[in-house]
Every structure is written in structure tokens, then in C-alpha cells.
N, C-alpha and C positions, 0 to 999 in steps of 0.2 A: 585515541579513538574519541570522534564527536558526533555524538548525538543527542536530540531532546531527552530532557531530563527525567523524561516518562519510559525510559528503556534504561537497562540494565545489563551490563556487559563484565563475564564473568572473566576477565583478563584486559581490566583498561588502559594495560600498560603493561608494555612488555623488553625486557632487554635483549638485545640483539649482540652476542658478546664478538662476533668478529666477521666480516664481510673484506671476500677479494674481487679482484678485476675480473678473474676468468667468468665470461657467461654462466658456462656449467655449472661451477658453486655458488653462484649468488644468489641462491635461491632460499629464504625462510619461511618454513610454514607455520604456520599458527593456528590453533581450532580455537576459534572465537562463538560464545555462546553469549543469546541475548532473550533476555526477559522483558516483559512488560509490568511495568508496577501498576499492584490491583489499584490505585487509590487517584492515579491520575492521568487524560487521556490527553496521550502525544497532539504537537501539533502539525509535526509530521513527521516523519520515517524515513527522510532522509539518514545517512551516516556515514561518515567522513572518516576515512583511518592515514593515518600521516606516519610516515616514518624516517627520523632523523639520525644519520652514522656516519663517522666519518670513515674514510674509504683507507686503500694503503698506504696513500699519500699525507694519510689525516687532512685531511679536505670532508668540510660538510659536503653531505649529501641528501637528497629528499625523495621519497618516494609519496607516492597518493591514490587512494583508489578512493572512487565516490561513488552509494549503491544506495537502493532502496530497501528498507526491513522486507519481510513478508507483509504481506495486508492479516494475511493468517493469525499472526501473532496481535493483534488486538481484535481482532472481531469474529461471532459466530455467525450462520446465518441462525434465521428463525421465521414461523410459522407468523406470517404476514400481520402486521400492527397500525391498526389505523391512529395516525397523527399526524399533526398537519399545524401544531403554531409556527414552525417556520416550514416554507417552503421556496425551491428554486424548480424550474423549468428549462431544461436544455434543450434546445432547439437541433435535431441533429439532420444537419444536409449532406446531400451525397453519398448518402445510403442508408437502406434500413439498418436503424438497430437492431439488434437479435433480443433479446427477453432476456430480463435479468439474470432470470437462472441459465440460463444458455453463458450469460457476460462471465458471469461469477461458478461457474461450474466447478471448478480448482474448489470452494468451499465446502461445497454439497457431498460431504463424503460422510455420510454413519447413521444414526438411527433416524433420525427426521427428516432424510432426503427423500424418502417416500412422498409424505404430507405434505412437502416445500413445494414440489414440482407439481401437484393439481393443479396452482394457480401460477406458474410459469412467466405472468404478464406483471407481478407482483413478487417482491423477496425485500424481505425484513434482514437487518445486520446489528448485532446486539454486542456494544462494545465489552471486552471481559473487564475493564477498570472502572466502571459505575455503571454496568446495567444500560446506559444513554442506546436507544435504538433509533435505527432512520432506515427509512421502506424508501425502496425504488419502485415505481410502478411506471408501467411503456401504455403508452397512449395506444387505445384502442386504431383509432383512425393510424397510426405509426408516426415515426416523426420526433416523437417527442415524447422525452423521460421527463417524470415531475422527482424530482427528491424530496421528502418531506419526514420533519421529524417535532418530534416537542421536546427533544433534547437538546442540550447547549450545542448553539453554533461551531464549536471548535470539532464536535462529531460529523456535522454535516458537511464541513470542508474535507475534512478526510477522506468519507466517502467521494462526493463530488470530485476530489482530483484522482483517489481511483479508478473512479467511472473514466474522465475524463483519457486519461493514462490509457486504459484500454479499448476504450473508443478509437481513440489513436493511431495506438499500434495498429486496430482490425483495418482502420482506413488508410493506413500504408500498405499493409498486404493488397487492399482494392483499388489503390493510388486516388484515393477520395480524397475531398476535403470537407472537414467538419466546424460545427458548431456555431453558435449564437447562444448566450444568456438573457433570459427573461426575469 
């Protein structure tokens, strides 16, 4: 199992004591669990799991699956935080964006989704491994998300390829094409 060194995975190696040809039994499962360490934030959430066996033949063989963590598992939202020493600006073409909280709504689930959603055009994300937050705010005229945080860079990029990530997908379901960085 590979991933940044900011995730913790309670099974990072596991033995596989005997695999045959037949399709039907070649199946192992495994419940993989995975933490975030408080103390340092991912640079990203890719993870790679590889598994090496050799077969009836005694022949190496490999398998590979390659995923995304949750976004879940390092960040809350939160009641909107003006800051602004870095900032980026996405230019989004070929359709409106929807409002953060509309983007990120999978988040908004428990006692502060009431007070998140007043300002629906604006949503704060507070990483759990240092506190580091960065606000999306949607440009009144539409068009365009600013990201903006006074936290280290390495938070901002996470978000921004989140955004980006679901920006994405919505512009496939609409056969759109997106984006420009400013």
C-alpha cells in the first residue's frame, strides 16, 4: 500500500497465503482502514495498493488498484473565514458553477450545516491536521471561484484539485468544457 506519508493505514501489508486459476476463488478481500495524521497535511490522497503472488505455476503475478482517499478524511467545512494572503482564481467556462455549498454538499452533514448554508456563495474547509483553512467564494457576476487562504500552500492545492475533480466530473455529465487559471 502507497500513499503520502500524512495517511495511515491500519493493514499496510498483508499476506495472501494461496491464490488459484479458477476466476471463482481468486478473489481476496481485505478491510483496509485509513487515518489522517493530526500533525501533517497530505499532499495528496492519491493511494496505490499492489499486490504481488505467485500463481499455481509459481509465476509472479501483480495486481493494482489506484483510488482517491475521501476529501472527508482531512477536512471540515466551516462558518466562512475571511483570508486572502494566497489567492487563486478559476476561470470556469462552459457552464455555471453551482455554489460551493451546493459543489461540496457530501460535507455539510451535522450541527453547523444550518449556519454554512446562509451564505451558500461562500464555504470555509478547515484541515483536521493543523487547523490550515481555505474559503471558496463564487463570484457574484458567476463564472468564477476565487480560492483563498492564509494557510500554507500545500492546503490550497488540495482543495483546488478537489474543486477541480468535481468541477470535472459535473462538466461531463453536461458534456462541457472547463477551465482557465488566473
Amino acid at each position: 500500500i502507497h500513499t503520502d506519508d500524512a495517511f495511515v493505514c491500519n493493514r499496510p501489508r498483508s499476506v495472501i497465503a494461496r491464490m488459484t486459476a479458477a476466476p471463482q476463488q481468486n478473489t481476496e478481500t481485505f478491510d483496509l482502514i485509513f487515518y489522517a495524521k493530526k500533525t501533517q497535511t497530505p499532499r495528496s490522497r492519491q493511494c496505490e495498493i499492489y499486490a504481488i503472488y505467485l500463481n499455481e505455476d509459481d509465476k509472479l503475478q501483480t495486481a493494482h488498484i489506484s483510488f482517491r482517499l475521501p476529501f472527508q478524511l482531512i477536512v471540515e467545512p466551516a462558518m466562512p473565514i475571511k483570508n486572502s494572503e494566497f489567492a487563486v482564481t478559476l476561470q470556469v467556462s462552459g457552464l455555471s458553477p453551482p455554489s460551493p455549498t451546493d459543489l461540496f454538499a457530501d460535507l455539510l452533514q451535522g450541527k453547523e450545516e444550518e449556519d454554512i448554508l446562509r451564505t451558500p456563495q461562500v464555504l470555509s474547509l478547515v484541515f483536521y491536521c493543523n487547523r490550515a483553512d481555505v474559503t471558496l467564494l463564487l463570484s457574484r457576476k458567476g463564472g468564477k471561484i476565487r480560492v483563498q487562504s492564509s494557510a500554507e500552500l500545500d492546503a490550497v492545492w488540495l482543495v483546488i484539485d478537489e474543486l477541480m475533480h468535481r468541477l470535472n466530473a459535473m462538466a461531463i455529465k453536461k458534456d462541457a468544457v472547463l477551465f482557465s487559471m488566473k
